[in-house]
C-alpha positions as a LaTeX table, in Angstrom:
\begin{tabular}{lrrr}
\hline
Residue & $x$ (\AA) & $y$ (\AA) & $z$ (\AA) \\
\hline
Unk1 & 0.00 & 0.00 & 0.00 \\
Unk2 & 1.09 & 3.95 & $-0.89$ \\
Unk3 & 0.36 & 6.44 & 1.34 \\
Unk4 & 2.23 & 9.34 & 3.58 \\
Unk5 & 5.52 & 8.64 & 4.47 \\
Unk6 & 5.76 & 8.69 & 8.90 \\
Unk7 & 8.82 & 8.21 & 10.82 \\
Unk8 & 10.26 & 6.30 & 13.48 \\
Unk9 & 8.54 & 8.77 & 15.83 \\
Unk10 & 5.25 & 8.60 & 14.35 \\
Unk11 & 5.96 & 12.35 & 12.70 \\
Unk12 & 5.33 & 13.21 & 8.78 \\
Unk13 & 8.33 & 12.70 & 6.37 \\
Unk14 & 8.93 & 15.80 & 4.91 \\
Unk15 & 11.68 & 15.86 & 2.05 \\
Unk16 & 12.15 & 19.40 & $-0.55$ \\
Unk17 & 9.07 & 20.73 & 1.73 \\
Unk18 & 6.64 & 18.05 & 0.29 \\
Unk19 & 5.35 & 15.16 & 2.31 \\
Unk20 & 7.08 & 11.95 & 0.92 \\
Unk21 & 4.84 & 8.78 & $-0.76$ \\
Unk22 & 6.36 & 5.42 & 0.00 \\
Unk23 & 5.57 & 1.72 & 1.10 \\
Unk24 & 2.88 & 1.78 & 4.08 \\
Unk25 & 2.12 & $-1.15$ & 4.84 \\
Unk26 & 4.60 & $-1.81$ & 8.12 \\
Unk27 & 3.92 & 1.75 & 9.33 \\
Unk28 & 0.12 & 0.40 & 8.80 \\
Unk29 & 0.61 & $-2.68$ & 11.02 \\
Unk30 & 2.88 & $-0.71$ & 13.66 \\
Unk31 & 0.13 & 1.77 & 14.01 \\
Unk32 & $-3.18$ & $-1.11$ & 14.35 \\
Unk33 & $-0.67$ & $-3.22$ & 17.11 \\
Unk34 & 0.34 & 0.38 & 19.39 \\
Unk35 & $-3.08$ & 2.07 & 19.16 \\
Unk36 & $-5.96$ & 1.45 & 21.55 \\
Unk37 & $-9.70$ & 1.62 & 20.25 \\
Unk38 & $-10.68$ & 4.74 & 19.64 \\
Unk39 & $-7.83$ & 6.67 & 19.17 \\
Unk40 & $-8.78$ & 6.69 & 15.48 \\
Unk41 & $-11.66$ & 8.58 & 15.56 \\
Unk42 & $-12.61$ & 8.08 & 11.80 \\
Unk43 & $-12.58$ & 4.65 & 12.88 \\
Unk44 & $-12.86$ & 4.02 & 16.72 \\
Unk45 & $-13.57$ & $-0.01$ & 16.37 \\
Unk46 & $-9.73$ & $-0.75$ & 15.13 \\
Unk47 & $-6.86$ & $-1.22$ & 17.54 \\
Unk48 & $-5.05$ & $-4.01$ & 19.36 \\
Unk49 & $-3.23$ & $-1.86$ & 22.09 \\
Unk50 & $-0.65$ & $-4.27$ & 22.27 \\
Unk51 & 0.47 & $-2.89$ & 25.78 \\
Unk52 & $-2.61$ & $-4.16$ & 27.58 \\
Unk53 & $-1.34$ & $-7.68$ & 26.81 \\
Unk54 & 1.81 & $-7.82$ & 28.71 \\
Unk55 & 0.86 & $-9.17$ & 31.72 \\
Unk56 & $-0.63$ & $-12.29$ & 29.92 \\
Unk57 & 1.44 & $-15.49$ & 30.32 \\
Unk58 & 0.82 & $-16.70$ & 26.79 \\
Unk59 & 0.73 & $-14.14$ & 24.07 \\
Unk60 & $-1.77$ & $-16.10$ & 22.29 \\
Unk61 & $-4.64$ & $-13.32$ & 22.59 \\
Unk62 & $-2.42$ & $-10.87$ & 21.38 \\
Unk63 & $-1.41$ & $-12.89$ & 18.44 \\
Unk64 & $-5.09$ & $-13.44$ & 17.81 \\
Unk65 & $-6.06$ & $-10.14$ & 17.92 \\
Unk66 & $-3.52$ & $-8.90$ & 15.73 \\
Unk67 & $-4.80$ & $-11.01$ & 13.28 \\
Unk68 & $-7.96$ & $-9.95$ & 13.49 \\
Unk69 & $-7.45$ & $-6.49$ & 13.10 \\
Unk70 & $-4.85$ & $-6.80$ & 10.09 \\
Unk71 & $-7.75$ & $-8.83$ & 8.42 \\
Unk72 & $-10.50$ & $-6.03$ & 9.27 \\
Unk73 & $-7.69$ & $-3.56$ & 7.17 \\
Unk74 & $-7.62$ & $-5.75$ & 4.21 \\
Unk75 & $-4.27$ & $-7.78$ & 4.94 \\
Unk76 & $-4.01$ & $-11.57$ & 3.73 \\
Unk77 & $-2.51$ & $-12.80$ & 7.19 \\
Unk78 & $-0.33$ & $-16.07$ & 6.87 \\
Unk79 & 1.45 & $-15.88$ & 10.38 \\
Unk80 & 2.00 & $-13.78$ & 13.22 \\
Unk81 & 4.25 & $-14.31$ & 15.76 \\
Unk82 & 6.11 & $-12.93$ & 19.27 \\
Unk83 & 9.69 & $-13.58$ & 19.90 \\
Unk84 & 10.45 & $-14.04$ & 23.94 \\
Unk85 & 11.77 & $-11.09$ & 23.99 \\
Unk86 & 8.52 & $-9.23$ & 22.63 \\
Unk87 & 9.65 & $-8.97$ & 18.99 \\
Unk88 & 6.22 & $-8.90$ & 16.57 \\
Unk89 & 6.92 & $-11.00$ & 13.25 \\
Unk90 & 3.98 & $-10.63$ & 10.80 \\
Unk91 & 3.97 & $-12.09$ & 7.30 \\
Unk92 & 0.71 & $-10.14$ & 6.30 \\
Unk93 & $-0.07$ & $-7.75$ & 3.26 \\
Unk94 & $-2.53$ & $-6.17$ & 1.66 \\
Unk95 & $-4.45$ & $-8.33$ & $-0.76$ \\
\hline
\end{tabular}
């Protein structure tokens, strides 16, 4: 997917004084597994809120959820998964 270039701290890319078009579809999935419901308020049903899942012992809800929500965007989800230490793997794009 194209859209409007964000960087690593969530801020517009701004190159020449234009906003730059690029590849969106990790700053897509980085931005449905961080935000809570609601925060999108042109949407407020999408979000994971990955955060609220740390306490669980298996990280099987979050996994699941995360797939849910990708597949609510339009992504063709073939795995998801969560390193020990935390690390989010997703092979998902948009179909």
């Amino acid at each position: 997917m194209i859209d409007i270039g964000l960087d690593d701290a969530e801020d517009l890319n701004i190159k020449d004084g234009d906003f730059t078009v690029e590849e969106s579809t990790a700053q897509h999935q980085r931005q449905l597994i961080l935000n809570s419901k609601g925060e999108f308020k042109e949407n407020p049903t999408i979000g994971v809120s990955a955060f609220e899942y740390f306490d669980d012992e298996s990280m099987n809800d979050l996994i699941r959820a995360i797939s849910v929500e990708f597949s609510r965007d339009g992504m063709d989800v073939q795995s998801i998964k969560i390193s020990p230490q935390g690390i989010i793997r997703s092979d998902a794009f948009y179909k």
